[in-house]
Backbone of each chain as ProteinMPNN parsed JSONL, in Angstrom:
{"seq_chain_A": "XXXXXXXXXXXXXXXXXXXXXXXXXXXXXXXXXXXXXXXXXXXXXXXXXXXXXXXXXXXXXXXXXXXXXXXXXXXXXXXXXXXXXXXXXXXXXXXXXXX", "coords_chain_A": {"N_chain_A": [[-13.557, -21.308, 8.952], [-13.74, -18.546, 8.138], [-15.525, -17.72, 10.169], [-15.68, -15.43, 12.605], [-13.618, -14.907, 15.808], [-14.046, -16.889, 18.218], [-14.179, -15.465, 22.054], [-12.635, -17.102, 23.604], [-10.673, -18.201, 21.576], [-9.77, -15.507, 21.325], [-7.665, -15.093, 22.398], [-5.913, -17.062, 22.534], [-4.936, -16.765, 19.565], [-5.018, -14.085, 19.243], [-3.798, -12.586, 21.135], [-0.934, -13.545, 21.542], [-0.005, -11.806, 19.227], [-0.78, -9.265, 20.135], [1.259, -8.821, 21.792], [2.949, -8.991, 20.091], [3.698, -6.314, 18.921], [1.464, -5.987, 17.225], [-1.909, -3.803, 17.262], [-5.105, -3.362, 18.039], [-7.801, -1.771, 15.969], [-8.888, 1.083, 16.696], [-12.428, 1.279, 17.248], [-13.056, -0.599, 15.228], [-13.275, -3.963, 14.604], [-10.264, -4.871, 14.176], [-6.641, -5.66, 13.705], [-3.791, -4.027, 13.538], [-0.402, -3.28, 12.108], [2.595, -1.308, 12.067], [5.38, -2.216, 10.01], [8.869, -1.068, 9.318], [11.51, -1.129, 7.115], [14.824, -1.525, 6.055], [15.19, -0.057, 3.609], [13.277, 1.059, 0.579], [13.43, -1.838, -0.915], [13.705, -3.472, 0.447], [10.936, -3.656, 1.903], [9.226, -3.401, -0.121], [9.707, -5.381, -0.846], [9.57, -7.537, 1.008], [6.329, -7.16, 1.097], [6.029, -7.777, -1.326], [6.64, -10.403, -0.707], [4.41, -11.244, 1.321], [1.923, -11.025, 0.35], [1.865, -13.23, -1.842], [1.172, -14.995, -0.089], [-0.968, -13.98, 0.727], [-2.616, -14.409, -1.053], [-2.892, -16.748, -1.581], [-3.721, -17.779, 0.994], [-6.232, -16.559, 0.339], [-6.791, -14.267, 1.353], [-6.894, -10.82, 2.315], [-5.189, -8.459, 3.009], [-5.285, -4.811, 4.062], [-3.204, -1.691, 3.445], [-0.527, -0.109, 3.325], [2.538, 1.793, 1.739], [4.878, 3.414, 2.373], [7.895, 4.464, 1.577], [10.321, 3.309, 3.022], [7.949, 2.249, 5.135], [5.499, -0.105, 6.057], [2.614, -0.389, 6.305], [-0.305, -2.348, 7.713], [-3.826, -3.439, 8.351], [-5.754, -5.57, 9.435], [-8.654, -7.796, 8.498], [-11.466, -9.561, 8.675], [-14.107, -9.261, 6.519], [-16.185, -10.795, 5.411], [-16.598, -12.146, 8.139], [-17.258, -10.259, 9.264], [-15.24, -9.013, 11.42], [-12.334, -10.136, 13.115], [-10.685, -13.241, 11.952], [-10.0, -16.731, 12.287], [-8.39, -16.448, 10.32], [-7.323, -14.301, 10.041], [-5.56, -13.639, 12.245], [-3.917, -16.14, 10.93], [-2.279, -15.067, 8.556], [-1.269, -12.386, 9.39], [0.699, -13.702, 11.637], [2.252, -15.119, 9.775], [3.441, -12.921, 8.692], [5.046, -11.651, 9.883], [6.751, -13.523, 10.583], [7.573, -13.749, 7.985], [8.672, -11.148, 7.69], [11.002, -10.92, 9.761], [12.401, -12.546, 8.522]], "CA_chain_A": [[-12.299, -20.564, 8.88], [-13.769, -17.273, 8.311], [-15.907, -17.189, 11.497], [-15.478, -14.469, 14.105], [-13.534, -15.225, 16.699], [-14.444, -16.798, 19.957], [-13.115, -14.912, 23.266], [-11.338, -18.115, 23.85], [-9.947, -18.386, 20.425], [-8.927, -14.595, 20.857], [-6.735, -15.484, 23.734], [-4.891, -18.086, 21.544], [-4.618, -16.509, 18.14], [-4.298, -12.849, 18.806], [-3.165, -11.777, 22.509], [-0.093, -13.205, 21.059], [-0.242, -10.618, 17.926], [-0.97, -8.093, 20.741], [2.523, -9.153, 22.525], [4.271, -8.758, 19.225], [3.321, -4.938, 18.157], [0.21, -5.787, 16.205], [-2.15, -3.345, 18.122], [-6.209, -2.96, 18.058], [-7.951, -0.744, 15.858], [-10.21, 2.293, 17.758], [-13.78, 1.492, 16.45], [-13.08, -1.741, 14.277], [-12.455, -5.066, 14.847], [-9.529, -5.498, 13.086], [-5.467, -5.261, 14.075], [-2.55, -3.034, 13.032], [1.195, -3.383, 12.344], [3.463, -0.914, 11.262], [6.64, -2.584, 9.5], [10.093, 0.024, 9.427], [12.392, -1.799, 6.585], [15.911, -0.562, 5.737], [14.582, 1.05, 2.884], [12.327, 0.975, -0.592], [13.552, -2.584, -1.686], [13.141, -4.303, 1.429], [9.937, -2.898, 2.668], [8.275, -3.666, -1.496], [10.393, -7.051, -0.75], [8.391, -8.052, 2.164], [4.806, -7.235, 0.798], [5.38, -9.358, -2.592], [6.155, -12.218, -0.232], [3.069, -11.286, 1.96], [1.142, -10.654, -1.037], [1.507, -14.209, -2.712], [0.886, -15.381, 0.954], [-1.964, -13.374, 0.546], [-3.538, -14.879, -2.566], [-2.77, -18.291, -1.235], [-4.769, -18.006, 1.655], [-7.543, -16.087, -0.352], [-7.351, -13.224, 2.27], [-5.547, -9.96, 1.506], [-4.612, -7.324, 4.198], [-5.561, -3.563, 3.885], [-2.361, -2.085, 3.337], [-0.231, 0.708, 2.546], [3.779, 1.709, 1.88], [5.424, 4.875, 2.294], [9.333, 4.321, 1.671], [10.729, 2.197, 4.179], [7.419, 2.016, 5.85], [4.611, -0.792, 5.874], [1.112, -0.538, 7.344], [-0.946, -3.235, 8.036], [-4.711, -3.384, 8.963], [-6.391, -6.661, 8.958], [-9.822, -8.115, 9.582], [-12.233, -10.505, 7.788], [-15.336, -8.474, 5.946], [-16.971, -12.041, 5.621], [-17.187, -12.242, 9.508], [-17.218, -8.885, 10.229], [-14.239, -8.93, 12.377], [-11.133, -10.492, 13.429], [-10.741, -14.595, 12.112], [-8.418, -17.284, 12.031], [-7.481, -16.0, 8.99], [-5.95, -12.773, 10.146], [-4.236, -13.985, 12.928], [-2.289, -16.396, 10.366], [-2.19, -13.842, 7.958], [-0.378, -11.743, 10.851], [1.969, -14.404, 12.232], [2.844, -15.332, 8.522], [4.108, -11.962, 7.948], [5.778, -11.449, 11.509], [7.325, -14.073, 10.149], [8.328, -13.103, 6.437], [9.235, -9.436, 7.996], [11.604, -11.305, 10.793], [13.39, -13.372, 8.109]], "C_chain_A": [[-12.547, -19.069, 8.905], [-14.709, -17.041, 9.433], [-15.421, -16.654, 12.413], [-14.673, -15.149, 15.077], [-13.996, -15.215, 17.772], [-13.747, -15.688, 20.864], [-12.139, -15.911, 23.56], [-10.262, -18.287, 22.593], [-9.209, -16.993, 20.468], [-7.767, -14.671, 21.908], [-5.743, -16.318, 23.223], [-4.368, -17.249, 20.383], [-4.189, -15.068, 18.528], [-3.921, -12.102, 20.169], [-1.473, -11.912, 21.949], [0.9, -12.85, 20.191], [-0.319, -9.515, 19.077], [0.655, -7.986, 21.496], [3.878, -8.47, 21.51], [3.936, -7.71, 18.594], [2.214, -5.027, 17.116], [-1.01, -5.047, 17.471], [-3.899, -3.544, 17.522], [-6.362, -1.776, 17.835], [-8.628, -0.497, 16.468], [-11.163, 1.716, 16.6], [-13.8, 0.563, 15.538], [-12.433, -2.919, 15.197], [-11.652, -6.029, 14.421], [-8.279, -5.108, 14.009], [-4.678, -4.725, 12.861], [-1.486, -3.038, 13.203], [1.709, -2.585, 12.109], [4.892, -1.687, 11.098], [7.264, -1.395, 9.297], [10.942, -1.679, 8.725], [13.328, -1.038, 6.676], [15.688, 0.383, 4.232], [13.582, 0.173, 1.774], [11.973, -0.912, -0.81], [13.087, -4.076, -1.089], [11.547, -4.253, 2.012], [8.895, -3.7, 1.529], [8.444, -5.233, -1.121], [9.447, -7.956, 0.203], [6.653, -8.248, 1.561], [4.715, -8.222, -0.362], [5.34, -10.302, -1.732], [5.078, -12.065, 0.476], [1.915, -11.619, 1.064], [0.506, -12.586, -1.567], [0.64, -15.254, -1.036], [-1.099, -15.195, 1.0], [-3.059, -13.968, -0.005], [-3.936, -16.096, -1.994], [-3.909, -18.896, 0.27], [-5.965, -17.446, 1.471], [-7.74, -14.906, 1.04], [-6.319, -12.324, 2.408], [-6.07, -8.818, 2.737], [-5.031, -5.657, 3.454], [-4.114, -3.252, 4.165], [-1.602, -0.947, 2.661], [1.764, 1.069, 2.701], [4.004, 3.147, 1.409], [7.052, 4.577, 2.46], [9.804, 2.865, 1.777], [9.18, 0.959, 5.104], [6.46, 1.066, 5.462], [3.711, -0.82, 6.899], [0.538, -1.516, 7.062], [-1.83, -3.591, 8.429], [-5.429, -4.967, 8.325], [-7.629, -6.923, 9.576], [-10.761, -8.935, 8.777], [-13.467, -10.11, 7.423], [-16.365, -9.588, 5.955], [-17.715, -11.815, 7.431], [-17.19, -11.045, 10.163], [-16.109, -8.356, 11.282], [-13.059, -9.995, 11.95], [-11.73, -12.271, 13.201], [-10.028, -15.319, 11.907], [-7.903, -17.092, 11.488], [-6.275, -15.089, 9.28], [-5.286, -13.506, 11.03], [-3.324, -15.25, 12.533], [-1.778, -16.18, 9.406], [-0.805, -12.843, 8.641], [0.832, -12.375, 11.089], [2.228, -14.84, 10.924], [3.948, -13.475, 7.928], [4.737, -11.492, 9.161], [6.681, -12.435, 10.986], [8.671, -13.968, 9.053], [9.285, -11.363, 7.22], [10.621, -10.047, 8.96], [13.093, -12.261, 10.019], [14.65, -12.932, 6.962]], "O_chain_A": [[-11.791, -18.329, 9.535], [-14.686, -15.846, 9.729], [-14.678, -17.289, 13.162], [-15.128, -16.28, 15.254], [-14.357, -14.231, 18.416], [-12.796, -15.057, 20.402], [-10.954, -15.64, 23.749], [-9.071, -18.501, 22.816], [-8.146, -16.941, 19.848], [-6.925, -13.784, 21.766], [-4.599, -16.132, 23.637], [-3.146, -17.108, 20.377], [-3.049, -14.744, 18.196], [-3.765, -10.883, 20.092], [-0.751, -10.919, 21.862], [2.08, -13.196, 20.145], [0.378, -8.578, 18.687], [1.09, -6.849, 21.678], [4.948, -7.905, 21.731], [3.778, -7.97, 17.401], [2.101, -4.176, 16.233], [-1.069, -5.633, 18.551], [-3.909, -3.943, 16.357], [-5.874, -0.827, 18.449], [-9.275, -1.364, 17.056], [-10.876, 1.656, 15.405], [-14.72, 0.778, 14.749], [-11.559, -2.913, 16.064], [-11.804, -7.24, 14.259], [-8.506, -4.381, 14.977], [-4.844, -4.906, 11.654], [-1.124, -2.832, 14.362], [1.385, -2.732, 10.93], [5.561, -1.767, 12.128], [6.5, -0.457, 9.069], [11.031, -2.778, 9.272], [13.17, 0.059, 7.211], [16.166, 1.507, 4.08], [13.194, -0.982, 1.949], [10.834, -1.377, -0.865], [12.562, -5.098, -1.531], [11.243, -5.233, 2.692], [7.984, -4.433, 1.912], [7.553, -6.082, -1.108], [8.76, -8.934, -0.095], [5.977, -9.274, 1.623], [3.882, -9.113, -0.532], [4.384, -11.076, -1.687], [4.42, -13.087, 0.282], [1.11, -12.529, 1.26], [-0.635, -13.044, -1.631], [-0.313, -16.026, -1.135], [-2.038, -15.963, 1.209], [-4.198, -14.032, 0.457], [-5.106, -16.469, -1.909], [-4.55, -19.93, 0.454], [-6.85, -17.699, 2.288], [-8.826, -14.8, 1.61], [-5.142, -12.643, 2.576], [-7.207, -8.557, 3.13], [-5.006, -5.555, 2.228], [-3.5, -4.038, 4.887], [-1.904, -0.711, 1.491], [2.322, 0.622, 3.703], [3.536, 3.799, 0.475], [7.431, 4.459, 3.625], [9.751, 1.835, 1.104], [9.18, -0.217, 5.469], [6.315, 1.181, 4.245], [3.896, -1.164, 8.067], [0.773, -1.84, 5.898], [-1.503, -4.433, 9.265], [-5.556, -5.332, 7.156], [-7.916, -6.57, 10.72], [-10.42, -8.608, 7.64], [-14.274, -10.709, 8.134], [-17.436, -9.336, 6.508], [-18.844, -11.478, 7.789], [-17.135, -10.848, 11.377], [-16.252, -7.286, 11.874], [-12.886, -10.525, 10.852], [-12.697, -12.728, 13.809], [-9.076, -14.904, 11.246], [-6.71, -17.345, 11.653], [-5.073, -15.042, 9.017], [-4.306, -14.104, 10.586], [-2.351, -15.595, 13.204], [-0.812, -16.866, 9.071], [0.364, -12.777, 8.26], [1.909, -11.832, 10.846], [3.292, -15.295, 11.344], [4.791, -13.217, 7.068], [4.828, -10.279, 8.968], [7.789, -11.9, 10.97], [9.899, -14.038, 9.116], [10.396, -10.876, 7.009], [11.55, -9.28, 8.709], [14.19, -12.556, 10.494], [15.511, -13.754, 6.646]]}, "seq_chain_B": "XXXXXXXXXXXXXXXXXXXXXXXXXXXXXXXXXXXXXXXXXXXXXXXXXXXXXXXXXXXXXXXXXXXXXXXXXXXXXXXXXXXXXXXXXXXXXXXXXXX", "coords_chain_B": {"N_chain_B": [[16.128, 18.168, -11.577], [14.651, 17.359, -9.514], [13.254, 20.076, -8.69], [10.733, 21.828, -7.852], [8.086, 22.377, -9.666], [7.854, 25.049, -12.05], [4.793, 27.346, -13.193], [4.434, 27.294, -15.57], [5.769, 24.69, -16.518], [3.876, 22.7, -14.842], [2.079, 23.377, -16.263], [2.545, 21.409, -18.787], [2.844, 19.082, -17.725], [0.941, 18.354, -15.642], [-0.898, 19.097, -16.367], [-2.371, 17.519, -18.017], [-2.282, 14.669, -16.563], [-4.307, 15.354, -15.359], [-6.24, 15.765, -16.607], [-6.697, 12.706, -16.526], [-7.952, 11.569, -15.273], [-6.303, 11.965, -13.015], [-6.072, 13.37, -9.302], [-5.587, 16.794, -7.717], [-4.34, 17.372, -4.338], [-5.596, 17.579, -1.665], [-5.082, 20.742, 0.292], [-1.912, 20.013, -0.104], [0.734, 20.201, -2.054], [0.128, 17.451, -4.101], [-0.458, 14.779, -6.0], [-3.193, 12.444, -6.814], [-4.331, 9.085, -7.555], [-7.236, 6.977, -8.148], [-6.508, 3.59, -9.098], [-8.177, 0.635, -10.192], [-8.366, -2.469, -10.559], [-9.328, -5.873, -11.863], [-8.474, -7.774, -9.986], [-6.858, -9.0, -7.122], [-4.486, -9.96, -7.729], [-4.016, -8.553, -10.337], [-3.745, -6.355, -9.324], [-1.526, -6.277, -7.752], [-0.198, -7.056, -8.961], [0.461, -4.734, -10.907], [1.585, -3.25, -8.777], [3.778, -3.942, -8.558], [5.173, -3.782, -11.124], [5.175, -1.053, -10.929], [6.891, -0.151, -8.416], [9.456, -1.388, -9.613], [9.702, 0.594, -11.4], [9.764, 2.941, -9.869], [12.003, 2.689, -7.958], [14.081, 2.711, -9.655], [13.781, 5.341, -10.455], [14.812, 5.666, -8.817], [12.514, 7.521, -7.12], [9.983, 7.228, -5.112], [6.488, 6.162, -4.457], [3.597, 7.445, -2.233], [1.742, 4.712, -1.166], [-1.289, 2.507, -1.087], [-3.146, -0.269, -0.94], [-6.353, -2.091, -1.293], [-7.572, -5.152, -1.649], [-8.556, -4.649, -4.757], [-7.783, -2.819, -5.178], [-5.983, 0.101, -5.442], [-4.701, 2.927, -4.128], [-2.715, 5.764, -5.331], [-0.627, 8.63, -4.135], [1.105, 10.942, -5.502], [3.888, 12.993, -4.744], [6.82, 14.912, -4.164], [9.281, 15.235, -1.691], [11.419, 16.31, -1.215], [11.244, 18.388, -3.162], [9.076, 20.106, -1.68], [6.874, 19.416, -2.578], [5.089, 19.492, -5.956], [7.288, 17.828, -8.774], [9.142, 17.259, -11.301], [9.907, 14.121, -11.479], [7.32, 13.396, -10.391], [5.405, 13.765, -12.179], [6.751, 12.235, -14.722], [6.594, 9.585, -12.879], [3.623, 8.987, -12.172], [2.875, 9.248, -15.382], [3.93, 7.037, -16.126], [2.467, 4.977, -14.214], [0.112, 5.399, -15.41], [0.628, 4.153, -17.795], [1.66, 1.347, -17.051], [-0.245, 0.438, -16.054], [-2.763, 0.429, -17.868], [-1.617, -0.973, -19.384]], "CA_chain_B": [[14.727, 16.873, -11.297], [13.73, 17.44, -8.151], [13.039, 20.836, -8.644], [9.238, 21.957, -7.887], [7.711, 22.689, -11.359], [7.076, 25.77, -12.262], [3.877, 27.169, -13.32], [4.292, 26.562, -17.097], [5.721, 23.213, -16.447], [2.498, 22.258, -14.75], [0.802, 23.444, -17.268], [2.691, 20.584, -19.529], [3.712, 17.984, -17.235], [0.806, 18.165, -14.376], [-2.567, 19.028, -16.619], [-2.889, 16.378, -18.96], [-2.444, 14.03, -15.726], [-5.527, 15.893, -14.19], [-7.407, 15.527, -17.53], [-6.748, 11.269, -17.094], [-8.201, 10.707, -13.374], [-5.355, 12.14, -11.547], [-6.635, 14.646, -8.64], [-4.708, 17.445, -6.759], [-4.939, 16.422, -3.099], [-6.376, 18.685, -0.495], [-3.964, 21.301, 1.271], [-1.155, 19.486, -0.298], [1.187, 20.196, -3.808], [1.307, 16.308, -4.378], [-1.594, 14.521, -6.813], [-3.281, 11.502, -6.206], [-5.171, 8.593, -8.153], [-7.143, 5.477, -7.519], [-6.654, 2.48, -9.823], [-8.956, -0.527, -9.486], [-7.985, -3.786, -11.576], [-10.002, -6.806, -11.721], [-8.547, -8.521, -8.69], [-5.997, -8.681, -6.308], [-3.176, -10.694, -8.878], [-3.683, -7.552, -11.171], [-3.428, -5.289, -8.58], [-0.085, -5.994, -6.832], [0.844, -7.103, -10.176], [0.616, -3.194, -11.251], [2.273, -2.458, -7.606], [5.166, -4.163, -8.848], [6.068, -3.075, -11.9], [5.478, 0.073, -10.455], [7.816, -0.679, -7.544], [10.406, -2.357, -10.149], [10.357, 2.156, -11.978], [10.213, 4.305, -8.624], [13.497, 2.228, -7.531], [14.966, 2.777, -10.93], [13.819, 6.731, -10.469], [14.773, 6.611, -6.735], [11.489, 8.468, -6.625], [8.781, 6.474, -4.346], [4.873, 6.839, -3.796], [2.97, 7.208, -1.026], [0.043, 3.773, -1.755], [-2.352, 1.838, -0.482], [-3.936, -1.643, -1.411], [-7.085, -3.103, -0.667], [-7.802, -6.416, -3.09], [-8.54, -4.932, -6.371], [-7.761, -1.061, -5.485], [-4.413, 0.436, -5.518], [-4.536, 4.35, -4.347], [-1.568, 6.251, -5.512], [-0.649, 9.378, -3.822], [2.681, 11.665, -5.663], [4.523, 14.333, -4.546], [8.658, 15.207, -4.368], [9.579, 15.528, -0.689], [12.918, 17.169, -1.509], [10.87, 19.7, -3.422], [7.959, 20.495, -1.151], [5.71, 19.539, -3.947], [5.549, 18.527, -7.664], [8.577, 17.872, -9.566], [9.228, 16.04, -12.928], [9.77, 13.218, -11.038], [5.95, 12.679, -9.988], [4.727, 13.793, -13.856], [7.19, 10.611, -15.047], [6.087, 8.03, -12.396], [2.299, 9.639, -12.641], [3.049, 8.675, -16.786], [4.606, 5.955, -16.012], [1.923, 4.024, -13.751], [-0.68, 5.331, -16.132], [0.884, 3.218, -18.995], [1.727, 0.158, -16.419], [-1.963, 0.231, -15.538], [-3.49, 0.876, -19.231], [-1.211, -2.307, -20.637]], "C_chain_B": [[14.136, 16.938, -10.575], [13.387, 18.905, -7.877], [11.484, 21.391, -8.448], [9.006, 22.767, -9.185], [6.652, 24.05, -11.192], [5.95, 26.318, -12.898], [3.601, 26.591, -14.908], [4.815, 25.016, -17.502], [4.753, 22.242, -16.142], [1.719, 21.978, -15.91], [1.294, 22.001, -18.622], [2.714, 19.509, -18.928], [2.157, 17.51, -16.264], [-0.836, 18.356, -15.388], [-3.396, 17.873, -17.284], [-2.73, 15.314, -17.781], [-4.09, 14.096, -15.075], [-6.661, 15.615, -15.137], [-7.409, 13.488, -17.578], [-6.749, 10.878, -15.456], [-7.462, 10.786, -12.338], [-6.108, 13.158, -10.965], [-5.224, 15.495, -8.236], [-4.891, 17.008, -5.66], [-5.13, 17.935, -2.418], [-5.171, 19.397, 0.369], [-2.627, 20.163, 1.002], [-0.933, 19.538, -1.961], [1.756, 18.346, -4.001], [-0.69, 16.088, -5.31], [-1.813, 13.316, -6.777], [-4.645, 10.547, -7.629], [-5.428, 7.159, -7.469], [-7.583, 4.854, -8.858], [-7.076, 0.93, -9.074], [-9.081, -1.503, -10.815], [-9.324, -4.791, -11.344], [-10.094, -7.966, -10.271], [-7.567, -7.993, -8.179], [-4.394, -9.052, -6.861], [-3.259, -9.449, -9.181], [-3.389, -6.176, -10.091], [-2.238, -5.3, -7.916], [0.356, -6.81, -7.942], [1.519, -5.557, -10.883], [1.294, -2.781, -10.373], [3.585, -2.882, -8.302], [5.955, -3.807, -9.274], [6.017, -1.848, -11.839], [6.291, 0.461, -9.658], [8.874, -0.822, -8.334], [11.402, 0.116, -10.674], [10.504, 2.929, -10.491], [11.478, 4.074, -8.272], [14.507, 2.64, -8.406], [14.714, 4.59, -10.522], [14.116, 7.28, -9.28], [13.731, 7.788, -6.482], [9.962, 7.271, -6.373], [7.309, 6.741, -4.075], [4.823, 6.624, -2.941], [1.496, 6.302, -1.483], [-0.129, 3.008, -0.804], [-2.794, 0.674, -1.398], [-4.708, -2.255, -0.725], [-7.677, -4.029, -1.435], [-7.286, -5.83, -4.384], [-7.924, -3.429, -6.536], [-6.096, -0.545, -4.807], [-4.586, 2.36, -5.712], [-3.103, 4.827, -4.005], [-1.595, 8.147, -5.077], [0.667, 10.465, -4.113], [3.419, 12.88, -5.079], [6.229, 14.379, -4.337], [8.812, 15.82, -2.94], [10.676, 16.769, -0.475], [12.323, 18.631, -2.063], [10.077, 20.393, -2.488], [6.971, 20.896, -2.253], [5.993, 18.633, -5.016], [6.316, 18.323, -7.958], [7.969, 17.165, -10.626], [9.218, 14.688, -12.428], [8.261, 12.592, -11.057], [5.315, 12.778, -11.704], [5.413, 11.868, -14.495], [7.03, 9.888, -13.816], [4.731, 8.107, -12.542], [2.17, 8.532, -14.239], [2.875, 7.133, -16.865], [3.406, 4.521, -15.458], [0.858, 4.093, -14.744], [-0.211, 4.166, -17.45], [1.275, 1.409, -18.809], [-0.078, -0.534, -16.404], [-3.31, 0.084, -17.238], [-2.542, -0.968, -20.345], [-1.318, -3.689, -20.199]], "O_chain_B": [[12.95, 16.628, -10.685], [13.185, 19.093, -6.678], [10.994, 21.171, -9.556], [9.729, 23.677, -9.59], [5.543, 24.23, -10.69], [5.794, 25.426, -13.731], [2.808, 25.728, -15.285], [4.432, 24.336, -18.455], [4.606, 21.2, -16.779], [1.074, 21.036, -16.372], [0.376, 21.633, -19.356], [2.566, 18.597, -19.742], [2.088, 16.293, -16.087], [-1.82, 17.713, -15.024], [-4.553, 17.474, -17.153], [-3.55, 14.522, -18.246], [-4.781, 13.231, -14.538], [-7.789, 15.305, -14.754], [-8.009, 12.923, -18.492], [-5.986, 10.24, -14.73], [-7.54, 10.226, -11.245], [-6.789, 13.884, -11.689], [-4.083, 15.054, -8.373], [-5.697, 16.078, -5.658], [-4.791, 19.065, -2.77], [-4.401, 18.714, 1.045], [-2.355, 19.446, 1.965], [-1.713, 19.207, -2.854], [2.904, 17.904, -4.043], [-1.674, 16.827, -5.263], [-0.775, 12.659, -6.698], [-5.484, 11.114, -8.33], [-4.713, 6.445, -6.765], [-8.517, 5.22, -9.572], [-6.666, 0.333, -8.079], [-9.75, -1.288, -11.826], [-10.263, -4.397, -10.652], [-11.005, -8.609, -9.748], [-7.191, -6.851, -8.447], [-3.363, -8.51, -6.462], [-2.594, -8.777, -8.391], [-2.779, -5.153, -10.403], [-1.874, -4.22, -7.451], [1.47, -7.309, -7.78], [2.677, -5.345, -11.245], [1.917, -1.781, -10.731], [4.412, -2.01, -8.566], [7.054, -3.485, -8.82], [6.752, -1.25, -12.625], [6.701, 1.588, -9.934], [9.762, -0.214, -7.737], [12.488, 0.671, -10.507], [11.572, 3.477, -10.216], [12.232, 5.045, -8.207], [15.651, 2.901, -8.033], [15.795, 5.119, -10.261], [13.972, 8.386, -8.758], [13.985, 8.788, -5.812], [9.225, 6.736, -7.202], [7.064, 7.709, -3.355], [5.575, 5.823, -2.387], [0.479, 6.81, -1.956], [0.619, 2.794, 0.15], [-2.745, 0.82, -2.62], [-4.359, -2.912, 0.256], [-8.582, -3.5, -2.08], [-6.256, -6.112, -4.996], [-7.632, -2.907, -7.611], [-5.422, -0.941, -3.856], [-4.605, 2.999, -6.764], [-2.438, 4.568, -3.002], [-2.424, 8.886, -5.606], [1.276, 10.867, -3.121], [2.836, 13.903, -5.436], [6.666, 13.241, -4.507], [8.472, 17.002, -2.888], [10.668, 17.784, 0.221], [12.698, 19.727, -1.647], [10.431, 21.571, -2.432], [6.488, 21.949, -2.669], [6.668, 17.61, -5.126], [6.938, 18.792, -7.005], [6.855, 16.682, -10.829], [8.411, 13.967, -13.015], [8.0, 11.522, -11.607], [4.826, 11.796, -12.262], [4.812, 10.801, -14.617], [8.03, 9.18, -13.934], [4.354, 7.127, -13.184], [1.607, 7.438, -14.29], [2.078, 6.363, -17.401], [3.383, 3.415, -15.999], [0.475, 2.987, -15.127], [-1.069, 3.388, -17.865], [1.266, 0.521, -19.662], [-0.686, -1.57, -16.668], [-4.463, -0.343, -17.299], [-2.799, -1.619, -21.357], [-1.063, -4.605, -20.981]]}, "name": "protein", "num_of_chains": 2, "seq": "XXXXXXXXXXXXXXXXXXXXXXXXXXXXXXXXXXXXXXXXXXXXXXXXXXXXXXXXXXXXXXXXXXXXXXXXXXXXXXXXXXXXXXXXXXXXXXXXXXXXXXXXXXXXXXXXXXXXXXXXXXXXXXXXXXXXXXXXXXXXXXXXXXXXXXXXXXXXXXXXXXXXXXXXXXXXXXXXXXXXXXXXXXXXXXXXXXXXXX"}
């Protein structure tokens, strides 16, 4: 589960994360979201549910909130990079943010 | 409240912060600390009820979370700088974080 992704596996799991505004960081191999809530309550609202999401899959997002705003950098320190984890990490909170 | 604190207010409101691990931040009147819990539960457990007072003070940080570390960054937009505001949430997380 925490192994690196294949090239074939990144073609499945995170091209479409690249489709839906999660972008590639410069110089890491990790991805990036910014979330835009309607303000404070929604924005905090979102990350607890990410959060317990979080715990539950034992893999917790880098991660920061300014207002409205939510950043999002993910990547698996175990495998050095990008692993199944994040990308359902990612689509779990594309999710939660969407609902 | 949102007034930028003048210099003898500092001197009550903004030093004794600086003497308990808060910094000034670099080319910027806002002050910044990093708190690091035991895990990732205690750490976006502290976001919370920190989250639960900024809403109540309609005054918001600028943070970050990675597992166990929770950097807090204050300042009063409205002022261009300090206010009373950041001294009480400053206080405030210190005594969230300390109980």
């Amino acid at each position: 589960m925490t192994d690196k992704l294949t090239d074939a596996e990144r073609s499945d799991h995170i091209d479409p994360l690249l489709e839906n505004d999660w972008q590639m960081v410069d110089g890491r191999d990790a991805i990036h979201k910014t979330f835009i809530f309607r303000n404070f309550v929604e924005a905090f609202g979102f990350m607890t549910r990410a959060a317990m999401w979080a715990e539950k899959l034992n893999h917790h997002p880098e991660w920061s909130n300014v207002y409205k705003t939510v950043e999002v950098t993910l990547t698996t320190h175990d495998a050095d990079g990008l692993s199944a984890l994040d990308a359902k990490l990612a689509k779990r909170m594309d999710a939660l943010a969407g609902g």
